[in-house]
C-alpha positions, 0 to 999 in steps of 0.5 A: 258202327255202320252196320248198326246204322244200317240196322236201325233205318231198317228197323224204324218202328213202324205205327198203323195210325190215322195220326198224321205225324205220330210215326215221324215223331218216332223216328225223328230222334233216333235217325238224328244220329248221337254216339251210339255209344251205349250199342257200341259198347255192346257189340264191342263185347260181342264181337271180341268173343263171337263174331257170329253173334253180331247179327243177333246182337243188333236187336239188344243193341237196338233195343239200348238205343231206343231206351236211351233215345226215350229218356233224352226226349223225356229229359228235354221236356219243359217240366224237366231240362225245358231244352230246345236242342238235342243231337243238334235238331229241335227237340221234339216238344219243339217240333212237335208239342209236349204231348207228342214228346211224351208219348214217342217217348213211352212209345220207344221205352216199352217198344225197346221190350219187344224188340229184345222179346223178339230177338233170335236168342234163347228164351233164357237169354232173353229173360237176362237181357229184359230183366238187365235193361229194365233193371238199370233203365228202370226204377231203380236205375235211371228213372231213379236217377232222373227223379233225384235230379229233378228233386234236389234242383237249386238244392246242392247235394253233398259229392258222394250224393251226386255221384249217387244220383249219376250212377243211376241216371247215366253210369247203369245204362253204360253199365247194362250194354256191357253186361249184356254183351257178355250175356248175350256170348255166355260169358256170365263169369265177366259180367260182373267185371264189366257191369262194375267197370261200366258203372266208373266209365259212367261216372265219368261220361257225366263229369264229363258232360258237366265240363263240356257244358260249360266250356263247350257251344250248343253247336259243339255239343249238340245239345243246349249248353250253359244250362246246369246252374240250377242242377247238381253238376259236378262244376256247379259243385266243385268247380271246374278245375276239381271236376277236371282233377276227378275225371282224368283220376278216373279216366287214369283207372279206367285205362288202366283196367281196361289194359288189364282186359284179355288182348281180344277185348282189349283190342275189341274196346280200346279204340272206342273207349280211349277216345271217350275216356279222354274226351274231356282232355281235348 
């Protein structure tokens, strides 16, 4: 992923402002690091099908990654999380205040969209790929998610509602980097496949965030742990041992599909995914 590194430090986004530390709150969280995970996935598509596209991919997988980092800043937020750490840096309301966190944060959501209208691909393209991030990180996607959990805290919710909630909040982002992948190298007839393998990986990835929070330091894990007594976490609900039983069952799917992929997307993905499909078992 260091090229896509590379990518991003070149490609800070850039404010022709008075303000004396507006530009710096931009770039704060995206230059903190975090797991790029999302991009990955992307370019793990694209890559596996066409490598020449990889270049050009770089601006959807930007684009992810700036949605991404908007919905963390905004997660933190005293009216939300109220966390003080993220990618193991202050958070930005800390830093900063709350008025600076909230508006980077609708800075690199809506600058997330010009990136990818200014992106070399085909206007048809384009539209595809606008129209999957602001459906899946939108409102009726991630925002959606976030809504649901913000309301119901302190009220437990039945399973099924909570896996209702994360498929929103987290699983459609994880989802709408691979299918844009496939978009991006014309390969409509697989994107389905991956969006819907996207969405279990999803899941997964917040069972296992839930877990780490609660056998995992803040310094470990990089964010504020300890913190989802209040919410409607997997743990909270059905307990640890219950939580671990539901991630490895879908963490055995999700190896399990992903063996069923064609060798070069196989490959492409394996060393990524094998790693975070079983990170909750380390």
């Amino acid at each position: 992923m260091q090229n896509f590194e590379n990518f991003l430090l070149n490609n800070l986004p850039v404010s022709n402002s008075i303000h004396p530390t507006y530009e710096k709150a931009l770039h704060d969280m995206l230059i903190a690091g975090g797991k790029r995970f999302r991009p990955a996935l992307l370019l793990g598509v694209v890559k596996s099908y066409n490598s020449l596209m990889l270049d050009g991919a770089m601006h959807a997988a930007y684009a992810i990654e700036l949605l991404h980092t908007y919905s963390l800043i905004h997660d933190d937020l005293p009216c939300m999380d109220d966390s003080p750490l993220r990618r193991g840096h202050p958070t930005l309301h800390v830093t900063y205040d709350e008025v600076t966190a909230v508006l980077v944060g609708d800075a690199l959501n809506t600058y997330s969209f010009e990136v990818l209208a200014n992106a070399p691909f085909s206007d048809y393209t384009k539209v595809q790929l606008i129209r999957e991030l602001a459906t899946n990180g939108g409102l009726n996607g991630m925002v959606l998610g976030q809504a649901i959990d913000c309301y119901f805290e302190k009220q437990p919710l039945a399973i099924d509602d909570v896996k209702i909630l994360h498929t929103n909040k987290t699983a459609k982002l994880i989802a709408a980097s691979l299918k844009m992948g496939a978009i991006i190298v014309g390969r409509e007839e697989l994107s389905d496949k991956l969006y819907d393998f996207g969405i279990k990986l999803g899941l997964l990835f917040q069972i296992q965030d839930d877990i780490l929070d609660v056998t995992h330091s803040s310094e470990e894990a990089g964010k504020l742990t300890g913190n989802d007594g209040d919410k409607n976490s997997f743990v909270t609900l059905i307990g640890l041992d219950e939580s671990m039983r539901e991630a490895n069952l879908i963490a055995d799917e999700l190896e399990n599909e992903l063996n069923s992929f064609d060798e070069a997307l196989k490959n492409e993905l394996s060393p990524l995914l094998t790693k975070y499909i079983n990170r909750h078992r380390n």
